[in-house]
N, C-alpha and C positions, 0 to 999 in steps of 0.2 A: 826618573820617577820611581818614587819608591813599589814593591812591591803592593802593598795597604794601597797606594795609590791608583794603583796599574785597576785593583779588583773591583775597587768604587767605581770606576768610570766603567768597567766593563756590567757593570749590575743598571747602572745609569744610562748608559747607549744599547737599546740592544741590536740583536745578530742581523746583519741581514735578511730581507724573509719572515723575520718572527715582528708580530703585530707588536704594536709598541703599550706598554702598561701602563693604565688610568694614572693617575695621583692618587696618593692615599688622602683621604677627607681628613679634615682638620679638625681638633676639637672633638671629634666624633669615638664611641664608647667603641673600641675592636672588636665587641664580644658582645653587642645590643641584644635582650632576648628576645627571642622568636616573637614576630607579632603576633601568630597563631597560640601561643601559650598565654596570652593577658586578651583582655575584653576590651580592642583598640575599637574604637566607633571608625564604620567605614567612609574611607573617605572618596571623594570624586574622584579625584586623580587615578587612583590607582593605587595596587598593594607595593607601588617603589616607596609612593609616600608615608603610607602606613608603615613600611620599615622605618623610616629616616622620623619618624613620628616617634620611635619606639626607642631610639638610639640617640635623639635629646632631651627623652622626657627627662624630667627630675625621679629621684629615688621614693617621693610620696605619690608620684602620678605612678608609676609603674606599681605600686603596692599598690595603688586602688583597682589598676584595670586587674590586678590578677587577682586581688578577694572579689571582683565580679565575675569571676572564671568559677569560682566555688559558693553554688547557687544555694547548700546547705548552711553556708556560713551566712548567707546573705538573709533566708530566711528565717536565720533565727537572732540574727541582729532586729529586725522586726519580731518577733517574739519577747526577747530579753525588751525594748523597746516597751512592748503594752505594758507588759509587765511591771514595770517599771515609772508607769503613768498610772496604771490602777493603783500601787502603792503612795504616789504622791496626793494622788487625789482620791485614797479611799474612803473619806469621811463621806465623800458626795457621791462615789460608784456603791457604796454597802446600800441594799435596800432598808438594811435599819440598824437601829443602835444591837451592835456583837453583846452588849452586855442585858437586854432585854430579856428575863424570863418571861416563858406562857407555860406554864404548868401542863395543863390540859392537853399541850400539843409537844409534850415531850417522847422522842423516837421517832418524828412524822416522817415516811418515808417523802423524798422527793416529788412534787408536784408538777408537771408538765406543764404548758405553755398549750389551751385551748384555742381556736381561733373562732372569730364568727366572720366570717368573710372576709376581710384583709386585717382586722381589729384585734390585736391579742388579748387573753386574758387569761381566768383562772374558776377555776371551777371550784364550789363550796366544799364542805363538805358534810360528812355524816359521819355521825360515832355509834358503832356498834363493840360489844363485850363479849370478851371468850368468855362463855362458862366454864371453861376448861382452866385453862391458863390465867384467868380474870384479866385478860390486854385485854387494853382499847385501841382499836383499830378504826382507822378514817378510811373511808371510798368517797372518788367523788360524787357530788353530788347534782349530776347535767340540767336540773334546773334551776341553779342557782348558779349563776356565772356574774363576773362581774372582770373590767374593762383594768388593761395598764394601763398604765399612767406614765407619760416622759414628764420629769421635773415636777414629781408630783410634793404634795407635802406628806412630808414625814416625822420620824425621829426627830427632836433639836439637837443637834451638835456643835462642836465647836473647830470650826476648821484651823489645822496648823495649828491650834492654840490660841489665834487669833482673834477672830472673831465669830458669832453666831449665826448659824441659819438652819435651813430648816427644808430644806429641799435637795430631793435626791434624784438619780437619773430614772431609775424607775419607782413605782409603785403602786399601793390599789389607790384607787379614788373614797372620798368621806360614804357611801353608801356602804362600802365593806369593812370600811372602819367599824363602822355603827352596828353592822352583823356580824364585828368580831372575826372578821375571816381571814385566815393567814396566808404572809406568801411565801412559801418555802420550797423555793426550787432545787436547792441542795439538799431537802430534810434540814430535820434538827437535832440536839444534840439531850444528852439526861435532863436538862434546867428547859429543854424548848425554846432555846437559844437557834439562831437562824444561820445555817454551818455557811452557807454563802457569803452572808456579810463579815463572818469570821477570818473565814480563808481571805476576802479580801482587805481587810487590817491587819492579818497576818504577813503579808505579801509585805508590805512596809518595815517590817520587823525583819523580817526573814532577808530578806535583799537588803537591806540598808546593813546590817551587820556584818555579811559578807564584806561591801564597798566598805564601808571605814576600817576592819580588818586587813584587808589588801590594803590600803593607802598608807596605814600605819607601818605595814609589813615594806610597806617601798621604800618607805623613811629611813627604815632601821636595817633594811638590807642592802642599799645604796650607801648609804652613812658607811657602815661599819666594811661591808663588803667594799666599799671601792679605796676608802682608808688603806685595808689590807693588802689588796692588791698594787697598790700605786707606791706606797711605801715599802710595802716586805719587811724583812729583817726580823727582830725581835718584837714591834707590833703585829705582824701578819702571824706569829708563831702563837699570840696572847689574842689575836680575836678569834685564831682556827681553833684552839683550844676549849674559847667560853661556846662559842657553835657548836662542838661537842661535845660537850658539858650540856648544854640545852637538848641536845638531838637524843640525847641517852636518858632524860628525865622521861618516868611510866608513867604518863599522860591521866589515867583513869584515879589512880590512886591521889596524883595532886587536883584531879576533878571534884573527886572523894570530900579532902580535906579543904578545900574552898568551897563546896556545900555546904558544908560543917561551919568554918567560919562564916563564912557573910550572916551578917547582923538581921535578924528578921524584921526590925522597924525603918529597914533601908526601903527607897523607894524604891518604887521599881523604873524608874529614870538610872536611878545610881547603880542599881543590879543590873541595867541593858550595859551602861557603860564600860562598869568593870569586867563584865564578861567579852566585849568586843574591846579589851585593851588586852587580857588574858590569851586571848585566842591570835592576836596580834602578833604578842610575844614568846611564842611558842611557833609560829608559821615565816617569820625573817627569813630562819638560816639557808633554805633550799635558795631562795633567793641571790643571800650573801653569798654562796660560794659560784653561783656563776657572775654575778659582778667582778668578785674575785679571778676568777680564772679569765674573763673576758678583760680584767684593768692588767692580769698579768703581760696580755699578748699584747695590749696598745700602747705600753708603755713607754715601748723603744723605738714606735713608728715614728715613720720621717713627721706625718704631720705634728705630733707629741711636738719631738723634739725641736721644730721650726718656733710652736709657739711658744716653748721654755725660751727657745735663745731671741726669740722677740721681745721676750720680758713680761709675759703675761702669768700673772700670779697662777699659784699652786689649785686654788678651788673653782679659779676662770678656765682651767686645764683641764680637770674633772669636769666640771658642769657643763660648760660651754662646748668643749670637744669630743672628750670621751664617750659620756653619756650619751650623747647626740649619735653618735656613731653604731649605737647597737639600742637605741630604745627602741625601733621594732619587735625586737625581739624580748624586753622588758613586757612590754604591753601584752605579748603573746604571753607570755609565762604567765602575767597577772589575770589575765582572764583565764587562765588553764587552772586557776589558783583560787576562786570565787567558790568555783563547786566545790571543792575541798573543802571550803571552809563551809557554806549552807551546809552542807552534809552531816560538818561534825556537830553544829549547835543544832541541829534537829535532832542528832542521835543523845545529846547530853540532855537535851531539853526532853526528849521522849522519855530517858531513863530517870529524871527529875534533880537532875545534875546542872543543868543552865537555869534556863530563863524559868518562870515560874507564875501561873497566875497570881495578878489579872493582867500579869504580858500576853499577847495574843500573837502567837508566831505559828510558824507552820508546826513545831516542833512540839511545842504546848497542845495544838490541835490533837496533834497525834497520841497523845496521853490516854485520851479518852477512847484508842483503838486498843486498849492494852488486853483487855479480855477479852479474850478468843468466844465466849459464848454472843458478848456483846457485840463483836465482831458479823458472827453469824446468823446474828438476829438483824443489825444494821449498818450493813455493810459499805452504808455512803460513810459514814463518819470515818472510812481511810481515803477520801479527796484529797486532804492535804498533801498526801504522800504521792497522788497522782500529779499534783502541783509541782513539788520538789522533784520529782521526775523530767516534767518539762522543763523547768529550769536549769538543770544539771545539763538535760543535753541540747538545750541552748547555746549552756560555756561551754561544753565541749567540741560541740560544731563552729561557734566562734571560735573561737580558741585554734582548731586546727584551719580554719580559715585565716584568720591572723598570722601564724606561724607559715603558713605558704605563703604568706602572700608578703612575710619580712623578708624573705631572699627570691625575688622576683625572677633572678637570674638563671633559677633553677630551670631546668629544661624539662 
């Protein structure tokens, strides 16, 4: 018997005296993570099972128990979530039409929410004149109160585009109609426009451009990025180069001169458009170049190379294997990628660079914070800003909740 021979049997039989070693489990992960580091639901049996629980999960089970380990990720996937329902449905959450002037109640600071016993409502008001200053100033008025309203009638709108109605989740009742009384729980704005139902159509604008921005940016950073990587040679040398070419274009200056062009009888349909295909094409390349570096490392894996010599086409190899194999980690970057992009059309749209009334964005909103006197006379009109606030660190609590929770294994 050979030597090699002599050592397996001795590994295989052991020494007298010494207790004899288990079998190693089959099929079973050698390296399963800790069930104490993911959120395993406890089980009856015992924490043997809970391991052995943890060491067949699949790779989406263990990413979820461990984005439930990360309770900030958790709460603001419900956060981004409202948010994200008040913009689909904000024709019916705005208490009124964003486009409604009231003259008379332009500056209105904020209105509280009165109660009469468990009943909410709102209190009148009264208009008094600086002699000094010549403002008009509103107090309320505590004999005059009048009752909310769920699904009350309001504004006519047109929901989706689709069809008409005429009911909103709150509002006053036909008595305070008829005494002209407003409900402006955010204030209002120069025109006495209602800064609440604004912020909330804004909310649709502002989120929606992000999301089709990143979707478009997945396109074209997958595309081009995994192209690169999977290929190499003289294409990877011609798409690293236009990525660089893009990444060295000064952002402000081509903001500048796309101002300048777009045609002022464009709708404002076509101006949301081009601005979220704009903002697209400029946000790819971070992308591109980790698809890139990540199609570099997969390319000469055994699994690659099992399905090449199985005969599965070139884009079934890509799509079907590769990508599959790191889009955790796609998803983490694209939501790390959202807030970057809200950030920058509220910063363009602030400076009068994006979107443009009567687009109603958080960004637009904020236009109307530009004077520092106006500012300090009415200081709700920067809500918006406190919006975008929540939102960013929604994606970024998500974001690094996602990103933990792509490599589960981590200890």
């Amino acid at each position: 018997m050979s030597s090699q021979g002599r050592e397996l049997n001795a590994r295989a039989v052991p020494e007298a005296g010494q207790p004899e070693l288990p079998p190693a489990p089959v099929d079973v992960d050698p390296y399963p993570p800790r069930a104490d580091a993911l959120d395993l639901p406890d089980d009856p049996v015992g924490p043997a099972a809970t391991e052995t629980k943890a060491a067949v999960a699949s790779q989406w089970q263990l990413m979820r128990w461990k984005f439930r380990k990360h309770k900030l990720a958790v709460i603001s996937l419900w956060v981004l979530a409202l948010l994200y329902f008040v913009g689909a449905f904000s024709e019916f959450l705005a208490p009124a039409d964003p486009e409604a002037v009231a003259e008379p109640y332009k500056y209105l600071s904020p209105k509280g929410i009165a109660f009469h016993g468990l009943r909410p409502g709102v209190y009148g008001l009264t208009s008094t004149k600086n002699p000094d200053t010549l403002r008009v100033t509103y107090t309320p008025d505590p004999t005059k109160w009048y009752p909310l309203e769920f699904f009350a009638l309001g504004d006519e709108y047109k929901m989706w585009n689709l069809f008409k109605a005429d009911r909103h989740l709150i509002g006053l009742g036909p008595e305070a109609k008829a005494a002209n009384a407003p409900l402006y729980l955010l204030g209002s704005d120069r025109l006495g426009r209602d800064m609440l139902s604004r912020i909330v159509y804004g909310t649709r604008v502002s989120l929606l451009i992000g999301l089709i921005s990143v979707a478009l940016s997945l396109v074209f950073g997958i595309a081009l990025g995994g192209v690169s990587g999977y290929y190499g040679g003289s294409l990877d040398n011609a798409v690293q180069r236009v990525i660089e070419f893009v990444r060295s274009l000064p952002q402000i200056p081509i903001w500048l001169a796309i101002a300048a062009a777009l045609p002022s009888g464009w709708s404002s349909i076509r101006v949301f458009f081009v601005i979220t295909l704009i903002l697209s094409l400029l946000s790819w390349t971070g992308l591109a170049r980790v698809v890139r570096g990540r199609f570099l490392s997969l390319r000469e894996e055994d699994f690659v190379m099992a399905a090449r010599f199985a005969g599965a086409s070139e884009a079934r190899i890509i799509f079907r294997h590769m990508v599959p194999s790191f889009l955790s980690h796609i998803i983490a970057s694209l939501t790390l990628a959202i807030p970057g992009i809200i950030i920058f059309e509220t910063s363009l749209s602030f400076l009068g660079l994006g979107l443009r009334a009567p687009v109603i964005s958080w960004g637009v909103l904020l236009q109307e914070a530009q004077n520092v006197q106006t500012v300090a006379l009415s200081p709700w009109l920067l809500a918006p800003g406190a919006v975008v606030v929540i939102a960013v660190l929604g994606f970024n609590f998500l974001g690094d909740g996602l990103r933990d929770a792509a490599d589960p294994y981590s200890r």
